[in-house]
MOPAC internal coordinates of N, CA, C and O (Angstrom, degrees):
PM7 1SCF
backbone

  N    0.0000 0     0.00 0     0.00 0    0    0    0
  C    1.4501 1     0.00 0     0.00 0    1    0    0
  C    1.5139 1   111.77 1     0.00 0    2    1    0
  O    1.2310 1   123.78 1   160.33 1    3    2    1
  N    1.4948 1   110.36 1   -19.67 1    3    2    1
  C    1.6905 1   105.19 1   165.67 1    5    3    2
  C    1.3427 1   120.88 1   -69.72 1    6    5    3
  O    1.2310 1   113.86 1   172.81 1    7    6    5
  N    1.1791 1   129.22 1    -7.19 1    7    6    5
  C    1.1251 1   125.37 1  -124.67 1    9    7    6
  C    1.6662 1    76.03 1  -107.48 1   10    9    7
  O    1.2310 1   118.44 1   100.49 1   11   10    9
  N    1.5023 1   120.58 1   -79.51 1   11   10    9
  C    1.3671 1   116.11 1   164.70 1   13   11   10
  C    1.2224 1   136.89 1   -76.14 1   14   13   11
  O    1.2310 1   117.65 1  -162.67 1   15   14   13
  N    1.2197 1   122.07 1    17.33 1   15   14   13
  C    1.4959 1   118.40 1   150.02 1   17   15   14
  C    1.7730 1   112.48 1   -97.30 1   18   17   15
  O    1.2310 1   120.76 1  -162.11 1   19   18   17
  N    1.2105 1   116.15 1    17.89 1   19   18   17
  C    1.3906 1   103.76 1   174.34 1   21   19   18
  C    1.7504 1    81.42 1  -120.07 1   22   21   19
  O    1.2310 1   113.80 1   158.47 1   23   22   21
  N    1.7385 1   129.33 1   -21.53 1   23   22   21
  C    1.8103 1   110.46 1   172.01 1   25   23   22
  C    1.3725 1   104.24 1   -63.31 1   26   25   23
  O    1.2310 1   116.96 1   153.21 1   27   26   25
  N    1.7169 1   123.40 1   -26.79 1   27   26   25
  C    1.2810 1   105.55 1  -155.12 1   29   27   26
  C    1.4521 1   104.07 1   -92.38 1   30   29   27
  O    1.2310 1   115.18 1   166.62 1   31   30   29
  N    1.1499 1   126.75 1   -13.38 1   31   30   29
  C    1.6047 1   154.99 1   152.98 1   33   31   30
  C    2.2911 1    98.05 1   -30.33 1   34   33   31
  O    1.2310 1   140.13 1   115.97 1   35   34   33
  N    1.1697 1    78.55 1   -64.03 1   35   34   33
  C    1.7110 1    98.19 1  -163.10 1   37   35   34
  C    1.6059 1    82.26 1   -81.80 1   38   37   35
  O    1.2310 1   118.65 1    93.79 1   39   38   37
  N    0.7857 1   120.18 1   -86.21 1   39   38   37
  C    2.0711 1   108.05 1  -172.36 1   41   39   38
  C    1.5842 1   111.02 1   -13.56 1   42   41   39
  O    1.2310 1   129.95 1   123.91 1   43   42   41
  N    1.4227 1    98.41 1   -56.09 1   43   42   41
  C    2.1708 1   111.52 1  -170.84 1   45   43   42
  C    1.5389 1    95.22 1   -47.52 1   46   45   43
  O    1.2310 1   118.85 1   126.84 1   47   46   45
  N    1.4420 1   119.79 1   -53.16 1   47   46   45
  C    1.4262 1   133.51 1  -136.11 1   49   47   46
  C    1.3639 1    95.54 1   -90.49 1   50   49   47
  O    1.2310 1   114.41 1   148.19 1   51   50   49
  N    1.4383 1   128.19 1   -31.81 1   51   50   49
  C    1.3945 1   127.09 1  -154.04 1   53   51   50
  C    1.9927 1    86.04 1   -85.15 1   54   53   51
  O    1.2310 1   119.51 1   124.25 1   55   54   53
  N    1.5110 1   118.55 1   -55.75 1   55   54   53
  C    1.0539 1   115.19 1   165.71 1   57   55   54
  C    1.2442 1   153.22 1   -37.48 1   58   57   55
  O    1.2310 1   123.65 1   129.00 1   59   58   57
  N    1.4428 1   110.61 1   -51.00 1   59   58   57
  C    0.9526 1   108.84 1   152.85 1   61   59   58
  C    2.1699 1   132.91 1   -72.24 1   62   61   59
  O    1.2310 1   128.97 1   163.91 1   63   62   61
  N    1.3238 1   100.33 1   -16.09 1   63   62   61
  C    1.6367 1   109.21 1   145.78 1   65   63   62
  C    1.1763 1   106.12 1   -46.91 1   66   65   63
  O    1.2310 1   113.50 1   103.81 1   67   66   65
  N    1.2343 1   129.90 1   -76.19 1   67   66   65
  C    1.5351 1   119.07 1  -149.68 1   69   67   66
  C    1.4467 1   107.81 1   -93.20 1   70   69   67
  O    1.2310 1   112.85 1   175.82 1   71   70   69
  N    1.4745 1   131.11 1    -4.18 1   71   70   69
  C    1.5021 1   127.05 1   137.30 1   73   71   70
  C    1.3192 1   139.32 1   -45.63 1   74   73   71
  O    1.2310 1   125.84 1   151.68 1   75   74   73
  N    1.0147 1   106.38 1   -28.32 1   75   74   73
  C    1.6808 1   125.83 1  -158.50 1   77   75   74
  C    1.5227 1   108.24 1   -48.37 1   78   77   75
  O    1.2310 1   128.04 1   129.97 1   79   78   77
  N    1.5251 1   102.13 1   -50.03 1   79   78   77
  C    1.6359 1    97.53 1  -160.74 1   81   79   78
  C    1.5862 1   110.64 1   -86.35 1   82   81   79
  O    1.2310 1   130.26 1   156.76 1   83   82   81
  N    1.8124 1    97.81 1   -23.24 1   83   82   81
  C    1.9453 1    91.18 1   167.31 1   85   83   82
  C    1.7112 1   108.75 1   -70.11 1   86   85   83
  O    1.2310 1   119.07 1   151.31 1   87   86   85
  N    1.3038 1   119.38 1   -28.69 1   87   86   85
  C    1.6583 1   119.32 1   178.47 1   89   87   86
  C    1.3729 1   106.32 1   -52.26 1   90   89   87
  O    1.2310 1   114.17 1   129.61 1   91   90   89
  N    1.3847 1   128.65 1   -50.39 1   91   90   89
  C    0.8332 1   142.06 1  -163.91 1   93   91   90
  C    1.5429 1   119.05 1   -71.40 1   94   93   91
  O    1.2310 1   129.86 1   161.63 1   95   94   93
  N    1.7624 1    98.60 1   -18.37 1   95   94   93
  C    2.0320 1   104.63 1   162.46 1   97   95   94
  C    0.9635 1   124.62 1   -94.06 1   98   97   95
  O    1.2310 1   119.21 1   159.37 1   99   98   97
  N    2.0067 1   119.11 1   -20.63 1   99   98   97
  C    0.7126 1   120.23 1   168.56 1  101   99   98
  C    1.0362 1   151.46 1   -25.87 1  102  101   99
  O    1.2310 1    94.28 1   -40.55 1  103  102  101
  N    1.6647 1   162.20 1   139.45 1  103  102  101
  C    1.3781 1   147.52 1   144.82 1  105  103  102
  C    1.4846 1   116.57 1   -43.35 1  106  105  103
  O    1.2310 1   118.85 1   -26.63 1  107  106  105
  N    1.3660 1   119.79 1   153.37 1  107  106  105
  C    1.2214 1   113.58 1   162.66 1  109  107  106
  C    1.5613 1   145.82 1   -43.99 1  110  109  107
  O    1.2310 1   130.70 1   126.78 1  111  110  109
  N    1.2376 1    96.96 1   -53.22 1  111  110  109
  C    1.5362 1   115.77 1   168.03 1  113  111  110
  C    1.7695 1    98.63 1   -70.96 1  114  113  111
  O    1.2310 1    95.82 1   173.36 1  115  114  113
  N    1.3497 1   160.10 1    -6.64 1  115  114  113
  C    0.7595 1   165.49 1   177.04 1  117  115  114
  C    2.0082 1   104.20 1   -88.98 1  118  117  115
  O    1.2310 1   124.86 1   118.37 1  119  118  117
  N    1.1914 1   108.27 1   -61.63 1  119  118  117
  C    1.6894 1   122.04 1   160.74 1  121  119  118
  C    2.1345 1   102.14 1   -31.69 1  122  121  119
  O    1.2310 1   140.10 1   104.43 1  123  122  121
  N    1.3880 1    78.61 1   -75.57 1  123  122  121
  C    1.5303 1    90.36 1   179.16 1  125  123  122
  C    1.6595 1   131.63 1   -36.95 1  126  125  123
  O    1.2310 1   128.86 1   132.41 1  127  126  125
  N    1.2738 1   100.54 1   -47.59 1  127  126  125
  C    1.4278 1    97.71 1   166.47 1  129  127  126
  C    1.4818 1   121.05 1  -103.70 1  130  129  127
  O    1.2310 1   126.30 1  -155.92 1  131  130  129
  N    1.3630 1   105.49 1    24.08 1  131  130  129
  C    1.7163 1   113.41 1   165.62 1  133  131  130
  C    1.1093 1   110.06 1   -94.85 1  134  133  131
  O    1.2310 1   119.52 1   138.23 1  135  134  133
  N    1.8266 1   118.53 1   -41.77 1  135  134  133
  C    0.9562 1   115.53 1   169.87 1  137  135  134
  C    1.9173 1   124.45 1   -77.54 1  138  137  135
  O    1.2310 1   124.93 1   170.58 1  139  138  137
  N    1.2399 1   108.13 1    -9.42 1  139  138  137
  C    1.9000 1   101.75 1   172.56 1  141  139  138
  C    1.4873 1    95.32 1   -90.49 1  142  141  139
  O    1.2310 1   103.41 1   159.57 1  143  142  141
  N    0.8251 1   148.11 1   -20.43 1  143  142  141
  C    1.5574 1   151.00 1   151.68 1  145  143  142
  C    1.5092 1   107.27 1   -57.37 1  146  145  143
  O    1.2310 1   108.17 1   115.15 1  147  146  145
  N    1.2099 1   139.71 1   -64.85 1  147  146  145
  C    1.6765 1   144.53 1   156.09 1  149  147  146
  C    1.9806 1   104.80 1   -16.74 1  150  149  147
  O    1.2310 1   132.09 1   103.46 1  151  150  149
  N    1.9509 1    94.26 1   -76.54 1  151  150  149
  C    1.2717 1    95.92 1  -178.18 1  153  151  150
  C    1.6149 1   131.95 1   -81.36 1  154  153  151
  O    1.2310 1   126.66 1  -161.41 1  155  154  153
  N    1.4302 1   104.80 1    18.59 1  155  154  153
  C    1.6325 1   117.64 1   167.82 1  157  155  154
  C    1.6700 1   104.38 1   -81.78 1  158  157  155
  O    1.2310 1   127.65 1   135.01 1  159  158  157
  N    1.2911 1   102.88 1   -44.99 1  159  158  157
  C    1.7002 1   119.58 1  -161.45 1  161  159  158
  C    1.6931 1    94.38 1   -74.55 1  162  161  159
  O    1.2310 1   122.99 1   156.45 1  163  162  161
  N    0.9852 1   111.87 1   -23.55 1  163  162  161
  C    1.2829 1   104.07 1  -173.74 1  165  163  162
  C    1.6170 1   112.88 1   -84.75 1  166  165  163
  O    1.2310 1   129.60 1   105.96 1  167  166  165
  N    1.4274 1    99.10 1   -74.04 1  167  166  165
  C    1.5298 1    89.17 1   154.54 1  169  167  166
  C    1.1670 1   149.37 1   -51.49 1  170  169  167
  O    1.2310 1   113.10 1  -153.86 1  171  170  169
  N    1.5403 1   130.65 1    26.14 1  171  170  169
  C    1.1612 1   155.77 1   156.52 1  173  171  170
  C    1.3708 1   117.31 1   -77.75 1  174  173  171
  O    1.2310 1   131.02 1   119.35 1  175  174  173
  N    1.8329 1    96.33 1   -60.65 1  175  174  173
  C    1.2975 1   120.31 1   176.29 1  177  175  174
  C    1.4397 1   121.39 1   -61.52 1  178  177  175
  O    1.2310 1   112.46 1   163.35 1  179  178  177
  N    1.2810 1   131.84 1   -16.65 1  179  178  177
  C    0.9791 1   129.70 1  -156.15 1  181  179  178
  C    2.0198 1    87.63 1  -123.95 1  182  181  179
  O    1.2310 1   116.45 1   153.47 1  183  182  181
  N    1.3165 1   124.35 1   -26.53 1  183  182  181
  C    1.2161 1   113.70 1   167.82 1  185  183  182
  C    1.6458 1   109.47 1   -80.72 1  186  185  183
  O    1.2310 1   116.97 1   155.28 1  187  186  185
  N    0.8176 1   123.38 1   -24.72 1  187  186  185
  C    1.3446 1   138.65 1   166.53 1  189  187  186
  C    1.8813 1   118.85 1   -34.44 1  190  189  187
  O    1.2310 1   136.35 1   103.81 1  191  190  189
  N    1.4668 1    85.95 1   -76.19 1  191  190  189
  C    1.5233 1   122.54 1  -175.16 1  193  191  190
  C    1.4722 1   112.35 1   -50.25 1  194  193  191
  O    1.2310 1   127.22 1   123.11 1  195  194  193
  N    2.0568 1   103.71 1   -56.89 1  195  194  193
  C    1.2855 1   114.42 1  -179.74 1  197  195  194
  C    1.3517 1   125.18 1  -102.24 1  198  197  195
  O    1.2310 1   120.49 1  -157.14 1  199  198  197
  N    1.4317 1   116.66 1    22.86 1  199  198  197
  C    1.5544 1   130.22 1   176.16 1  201  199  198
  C    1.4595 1    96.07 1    64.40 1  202  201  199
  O    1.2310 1    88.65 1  -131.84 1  203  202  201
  N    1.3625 1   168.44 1    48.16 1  203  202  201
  C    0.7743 1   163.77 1  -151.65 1  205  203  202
  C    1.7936 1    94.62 1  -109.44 1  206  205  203
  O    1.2310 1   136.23 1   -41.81 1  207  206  205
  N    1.7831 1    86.19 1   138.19 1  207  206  205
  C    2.1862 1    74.89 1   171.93 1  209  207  206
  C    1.4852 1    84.68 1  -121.45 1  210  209  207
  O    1.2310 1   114.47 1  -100.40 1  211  210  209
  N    1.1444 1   128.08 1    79.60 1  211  210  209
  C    1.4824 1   147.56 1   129.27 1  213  211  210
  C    1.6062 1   118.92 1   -32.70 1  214  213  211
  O    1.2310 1   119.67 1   -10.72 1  215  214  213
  N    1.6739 1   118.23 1   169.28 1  215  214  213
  C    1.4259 1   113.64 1  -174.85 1  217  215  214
  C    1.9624 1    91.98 1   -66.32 1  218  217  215
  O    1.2310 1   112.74 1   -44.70 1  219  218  217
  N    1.1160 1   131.32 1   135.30 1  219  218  217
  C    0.9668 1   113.62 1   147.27 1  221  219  218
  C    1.4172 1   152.51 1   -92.09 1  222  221  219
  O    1.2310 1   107.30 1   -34.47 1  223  222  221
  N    1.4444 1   141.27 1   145.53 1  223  222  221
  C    1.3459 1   122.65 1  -162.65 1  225  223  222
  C    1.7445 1   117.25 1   -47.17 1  226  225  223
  O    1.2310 1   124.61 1   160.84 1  227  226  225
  N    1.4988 1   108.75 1   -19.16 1  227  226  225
  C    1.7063 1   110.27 1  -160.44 1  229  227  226
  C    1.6105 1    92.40 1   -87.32 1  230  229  227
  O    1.2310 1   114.15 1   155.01 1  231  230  229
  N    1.5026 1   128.68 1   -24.99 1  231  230  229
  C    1.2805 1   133.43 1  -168.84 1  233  231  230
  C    1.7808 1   104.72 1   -80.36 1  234  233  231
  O    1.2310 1   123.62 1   151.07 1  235  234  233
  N    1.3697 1   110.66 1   -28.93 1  235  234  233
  C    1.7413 1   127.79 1  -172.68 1  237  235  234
  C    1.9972 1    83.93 1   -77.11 1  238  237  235
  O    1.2310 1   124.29 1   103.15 1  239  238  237
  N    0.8748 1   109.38 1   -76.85 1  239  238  237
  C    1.8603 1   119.03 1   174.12 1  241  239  238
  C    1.6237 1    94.58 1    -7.64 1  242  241  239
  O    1.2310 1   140.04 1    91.43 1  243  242  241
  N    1.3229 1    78.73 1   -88.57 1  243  242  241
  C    1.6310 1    90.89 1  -169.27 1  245  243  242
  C    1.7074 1   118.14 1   -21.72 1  246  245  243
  O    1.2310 1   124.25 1   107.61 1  247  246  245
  N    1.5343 1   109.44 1   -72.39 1  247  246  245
  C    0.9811 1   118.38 1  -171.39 1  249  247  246
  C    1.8221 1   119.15 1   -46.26 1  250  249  247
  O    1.2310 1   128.25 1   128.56 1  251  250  249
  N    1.5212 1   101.71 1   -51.44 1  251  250  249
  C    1.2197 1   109.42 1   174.97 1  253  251  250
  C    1.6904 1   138.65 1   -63.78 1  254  253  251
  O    1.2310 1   141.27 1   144.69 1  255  254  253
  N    1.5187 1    76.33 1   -35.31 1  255  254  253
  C    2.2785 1    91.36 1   171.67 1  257  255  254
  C    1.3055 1    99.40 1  -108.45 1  258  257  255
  O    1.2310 1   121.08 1   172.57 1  259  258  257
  N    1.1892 1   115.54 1    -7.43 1  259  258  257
  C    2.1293 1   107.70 1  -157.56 1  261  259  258
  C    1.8328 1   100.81 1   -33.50 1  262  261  259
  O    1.2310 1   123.26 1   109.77 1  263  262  261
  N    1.1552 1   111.36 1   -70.23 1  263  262  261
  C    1.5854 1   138.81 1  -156.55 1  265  263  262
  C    1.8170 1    86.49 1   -88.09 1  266  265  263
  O    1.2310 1    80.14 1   133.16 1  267  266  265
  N    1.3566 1   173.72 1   -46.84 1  267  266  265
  C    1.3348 1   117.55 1   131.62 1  269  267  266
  C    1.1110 1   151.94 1   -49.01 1  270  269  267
  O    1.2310 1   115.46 1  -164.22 1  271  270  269
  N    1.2460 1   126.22 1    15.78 1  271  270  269
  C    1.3059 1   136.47 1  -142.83 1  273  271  270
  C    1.9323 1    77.61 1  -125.33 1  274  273  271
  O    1.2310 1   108.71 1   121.92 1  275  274  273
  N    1.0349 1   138.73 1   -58.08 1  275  274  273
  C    1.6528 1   153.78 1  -146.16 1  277  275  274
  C    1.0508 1    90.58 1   -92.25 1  278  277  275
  O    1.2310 1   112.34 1   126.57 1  279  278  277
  N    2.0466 1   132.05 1   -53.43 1  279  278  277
  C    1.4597 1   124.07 1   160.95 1  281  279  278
  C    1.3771 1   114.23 1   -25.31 1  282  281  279
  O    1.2310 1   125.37 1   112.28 1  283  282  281
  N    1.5194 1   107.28 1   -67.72 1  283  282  281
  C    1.5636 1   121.79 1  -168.73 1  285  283  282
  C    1.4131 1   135.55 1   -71.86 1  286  285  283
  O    1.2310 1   133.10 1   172.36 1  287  286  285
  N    1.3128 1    92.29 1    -7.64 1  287  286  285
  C    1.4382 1   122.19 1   154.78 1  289  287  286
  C    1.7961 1   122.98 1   -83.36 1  290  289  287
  O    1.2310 1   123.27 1   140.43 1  291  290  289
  N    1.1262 1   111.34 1   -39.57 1  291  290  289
  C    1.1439 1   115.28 1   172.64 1  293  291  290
  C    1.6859 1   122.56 1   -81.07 1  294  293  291
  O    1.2310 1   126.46 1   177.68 1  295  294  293
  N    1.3941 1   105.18 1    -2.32 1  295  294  293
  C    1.7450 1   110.19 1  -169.86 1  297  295  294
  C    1.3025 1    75.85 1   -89.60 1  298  297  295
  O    1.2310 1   116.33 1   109.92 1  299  298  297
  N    1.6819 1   124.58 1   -70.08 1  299  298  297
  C    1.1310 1   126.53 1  -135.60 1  301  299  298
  C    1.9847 1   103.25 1   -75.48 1  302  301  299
  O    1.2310 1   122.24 1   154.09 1  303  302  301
  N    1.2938 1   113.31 1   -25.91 1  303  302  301
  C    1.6158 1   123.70 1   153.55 1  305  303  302
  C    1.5579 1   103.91 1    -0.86 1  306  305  303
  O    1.2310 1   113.27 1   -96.32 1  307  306  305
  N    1.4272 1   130.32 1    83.68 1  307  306  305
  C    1.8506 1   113.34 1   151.78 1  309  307  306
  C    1.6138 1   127.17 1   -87.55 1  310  309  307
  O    1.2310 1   118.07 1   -62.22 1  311  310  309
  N    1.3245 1   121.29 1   117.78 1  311  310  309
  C    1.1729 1   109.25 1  -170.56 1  313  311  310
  C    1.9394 1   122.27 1   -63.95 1  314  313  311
  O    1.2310 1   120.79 1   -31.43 1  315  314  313
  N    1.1373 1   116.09 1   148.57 1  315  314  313
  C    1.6074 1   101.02 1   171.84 1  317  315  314
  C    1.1956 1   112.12 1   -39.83 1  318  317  315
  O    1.2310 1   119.80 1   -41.22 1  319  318  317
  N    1.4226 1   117.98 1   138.78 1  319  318  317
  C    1.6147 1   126.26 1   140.02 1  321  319  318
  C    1.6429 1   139.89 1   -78.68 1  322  321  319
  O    1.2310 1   120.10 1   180.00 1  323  322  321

C-alpha cells in the first residue's frame, strides 16, 4: 500500500506543477471547479488504493438524480411489439 500511495502522491504533485501557471490565469470560479474536480480525483484515489467503503460517488448519483433518472427511464421505456 506504500507503494501507490506515495505514485499517487507524485502523480497529484507532478500535476499540479505543471498547472500552476494556467491556475494562476484562471478566473475564480474557474480555480473552483479545478479544484472540486482536483479533490474528486483524489478521493477516488485514495478510496481506491485503501479499500475504503467511504460515501461513494455512485451512492451521491443516486440520491441526487435517482428519481429523475427512473422518470427518464420510464418515458423512454418501449414496450415489446
Amino acid at each position: 500500500m506504500t507503494n501507490p500511495s506515495i505514485l499517487m502522491l507524485l502523480i497529484y504533485t507532478v500535476m499540479v506543477i505543471a498547472d500552476w501557471r494556467r491556475l494562476k490565469k484562471l478566473k475564480p470560479r474557474d480555480r473552483i471547479v479545478y479544484a472540486g474536480v482536483f479533490l474528486l480525483s483524489c478521493y477516488l484515489a485514495v478510496d481506491h488504493i485503501w479499500h475504503l467503503s467511504l460515501f461513494f460517488i455512485e451512492d451521491a448519483a443516486l440520491l441526487l438524480f435517482g428519481g429523475w433518472g427512473r422518470q427518464l427511464l420510464d418515458l423512454l421505456n418501449v414496450p415489446p411489439s
